[in-house]
N, C-alpha and C positions, 0 to 999 in steps of 0.2 A: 565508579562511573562506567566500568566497562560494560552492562548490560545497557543502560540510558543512551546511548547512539544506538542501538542496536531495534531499540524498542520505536523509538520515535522513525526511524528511516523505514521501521517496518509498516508503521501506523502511514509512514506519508504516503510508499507506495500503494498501501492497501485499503484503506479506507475512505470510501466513493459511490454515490449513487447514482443511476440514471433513468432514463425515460427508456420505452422500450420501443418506439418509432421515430423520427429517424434513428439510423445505428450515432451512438456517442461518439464515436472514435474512428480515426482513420488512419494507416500506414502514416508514416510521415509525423505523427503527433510529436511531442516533445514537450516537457513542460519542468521546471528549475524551480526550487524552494529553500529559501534561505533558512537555515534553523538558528533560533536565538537560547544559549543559554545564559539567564541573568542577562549579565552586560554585555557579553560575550556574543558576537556573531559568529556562531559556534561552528558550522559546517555548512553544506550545501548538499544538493540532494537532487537528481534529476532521473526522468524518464523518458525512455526513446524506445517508439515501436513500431516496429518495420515487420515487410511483408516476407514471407520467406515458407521453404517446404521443410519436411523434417524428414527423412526419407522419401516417402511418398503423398505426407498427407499435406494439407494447404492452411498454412500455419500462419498465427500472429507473433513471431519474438518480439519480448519485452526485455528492454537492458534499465536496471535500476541501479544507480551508482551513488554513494554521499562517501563524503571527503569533508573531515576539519580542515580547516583555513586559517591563515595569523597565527595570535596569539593563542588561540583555545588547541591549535597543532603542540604548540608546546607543552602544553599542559596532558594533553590528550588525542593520542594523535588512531587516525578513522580511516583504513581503507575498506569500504564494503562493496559489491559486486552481486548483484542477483540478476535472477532472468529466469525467463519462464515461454516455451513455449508452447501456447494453445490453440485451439483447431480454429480456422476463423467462421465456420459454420455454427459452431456448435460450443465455443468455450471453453470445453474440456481441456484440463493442460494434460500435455504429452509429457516435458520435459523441465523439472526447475533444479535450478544452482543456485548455491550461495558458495559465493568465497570471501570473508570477513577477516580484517585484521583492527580490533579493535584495542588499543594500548597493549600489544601483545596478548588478547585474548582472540583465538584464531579459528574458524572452523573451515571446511573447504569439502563438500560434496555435491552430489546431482542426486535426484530422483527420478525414477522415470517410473510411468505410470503404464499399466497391461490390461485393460478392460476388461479382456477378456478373459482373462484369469482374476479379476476381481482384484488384485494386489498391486501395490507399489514397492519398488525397490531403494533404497536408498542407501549409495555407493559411498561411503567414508573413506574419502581421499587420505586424509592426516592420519587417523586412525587406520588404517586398513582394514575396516569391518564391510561388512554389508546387514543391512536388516530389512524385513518384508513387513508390510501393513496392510490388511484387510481393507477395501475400502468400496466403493459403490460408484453410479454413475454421476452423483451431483456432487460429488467433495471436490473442491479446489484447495490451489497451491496460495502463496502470496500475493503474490503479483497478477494469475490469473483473476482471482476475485473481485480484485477492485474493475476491471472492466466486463466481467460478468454481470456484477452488480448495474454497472452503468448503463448497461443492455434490457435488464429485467425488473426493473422497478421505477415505474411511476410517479411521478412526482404526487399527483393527485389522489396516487392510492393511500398514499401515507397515512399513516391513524399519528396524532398526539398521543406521548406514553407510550407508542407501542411497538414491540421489537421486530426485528429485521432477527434470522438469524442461519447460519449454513454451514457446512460439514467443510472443516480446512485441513490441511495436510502439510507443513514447508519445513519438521524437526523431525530429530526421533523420538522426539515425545510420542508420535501418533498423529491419530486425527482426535480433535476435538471439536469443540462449536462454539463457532465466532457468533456474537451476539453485540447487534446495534439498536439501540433506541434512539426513537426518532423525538424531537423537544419541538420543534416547528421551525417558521422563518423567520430569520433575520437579516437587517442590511448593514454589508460589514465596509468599512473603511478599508480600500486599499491602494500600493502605488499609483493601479491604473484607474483609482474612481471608486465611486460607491456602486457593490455589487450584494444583490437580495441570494441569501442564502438556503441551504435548508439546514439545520444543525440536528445536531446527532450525539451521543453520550455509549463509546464503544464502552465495555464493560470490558476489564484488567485484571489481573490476580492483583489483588494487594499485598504489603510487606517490603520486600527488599527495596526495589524500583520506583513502584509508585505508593503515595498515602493510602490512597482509597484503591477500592474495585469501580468508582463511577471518578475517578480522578482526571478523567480526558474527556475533551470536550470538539468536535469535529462543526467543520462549515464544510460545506457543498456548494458550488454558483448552481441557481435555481433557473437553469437555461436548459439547452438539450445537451451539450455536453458533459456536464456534471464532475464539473472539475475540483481537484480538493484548493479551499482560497485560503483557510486556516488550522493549524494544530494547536491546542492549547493542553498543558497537561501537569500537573500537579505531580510533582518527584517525592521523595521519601526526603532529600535534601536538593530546595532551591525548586525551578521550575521550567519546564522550555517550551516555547513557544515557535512555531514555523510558521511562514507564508510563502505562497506563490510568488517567486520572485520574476519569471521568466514563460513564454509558452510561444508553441509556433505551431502553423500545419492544424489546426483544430478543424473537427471535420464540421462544426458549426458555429456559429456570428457567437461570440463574446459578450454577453447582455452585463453592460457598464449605465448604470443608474444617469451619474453625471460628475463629473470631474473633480 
């Protein structure tokens, strides 16, 4: 199990669409997701993004944080920590972290990003390495992306069938290309009310983690802010499932169907 937290807290943070007038997102945001495995209310999962400078430039920090909870602690216990941050003009992340302890499977570094030199560096805390990656002006990080996304894509542009896709950077894998198809809309059942979605089918490596490479399946609220309302995802063993459990400071109205 020790990749399976790792993959779904990434998916919660990152996977998100938006409208590109009004801006989605505002300082101040916050939003809590309860992740279900099987029977298990397996951990928690939250986002907080605050205004802030990074030396000199005029930055958005994102703090991403999930923690097992009860009994699934025992079993498997989760402290992850990401953050990312991006220029608020322009999206570009400047700076991302992860520091992860997943049942003792641990990693701990930053990357910082040089435009101008075209490269990123990525400082390996635990390991004591460093490595550089080639990269361009439109690759994002984890965390950057999902409100990238929420900034530059329209609801109304969306084709049925047809992908979403852009250049990511948050390992030392590299960069690769994140790729989302869009399925249409649907109204999802939740705490706060029935809320019209748009859903989405991220594409996954198959094998260890998940069954399939279309094993996940994504909902979006069909509002202006473009918030994630569900995860659904098909594991290799068993399944997990997240919802929005919590949200505050939204920089627009909540569209709730009816109770």
């Amino acid at each position: 199990m020790k990749k399976i937290a790792f993959f779904v807290f990434s998916l919660v943070v990152t996977l998100t669409i938006s409208a590109q007038e009004p801006q989605a997102y505002k300082a101040g945001e916050w939003l809590k997701f309860r992740i279900h495995y099987g029977w298990l209310n397996a951990s928690f999962a939250t986002l907080k993004l605050e205004s802030k400078k990074l030396d000199t430039i005029p930055v958005y920090h994102v703090i991403g944080k999930g923690k097992t909870t009860g009994l699934a602690r025992v079993f498997f216990k989760v402290d992850d920590t990401y953050e990312s941050y991006f220029g608020r003009n322009d999206n570009k992340p400047h700076k991302f972290v992860r520091n992860i302890d997943e049942g003792g499977y641990t990693k701990d570094y930053d990357i910082t990003f040089d435009y101008s030199e075209k490269k990123a560096l990525l400082n390996d805390k635990k390991n004591k390495k460093t490595f550089d990656f080639d990269i361009n002006d439109n690759v994002q990080d984890l965390l950057s992306a999902a409100y990238h996304l929420r900034n530059n894509f329209a609801a109304e542009d969306l084709v049925v069938n047809e992908s979403i896709s852009m250049d990511m950077l948050y390992d030392d894998d590299g960069v690769y290309q994140f790729k989302l198809k869009f399925l249409g809309k649907e109204v999802v059942r939740t705490k706060f009310g029935k809320v019209e979605c748009l859903k989405f089918r991220p594409y996954v490596q198959s094998g260890r983690v998940f069954k399939e490479k279309e094993s996940l399946t994504l909902w979006v609220s069909n509002d202006l802010n473009k918030i994630p309302i569900r995860i659904k995802a098909d594991l290799a063993v068993g399944s997990i499932k997240a919802d929005l459990d919590g949200y505050n400071g939204l920089k627009n109205q909540f569209k709730i169907l009816m109770k």
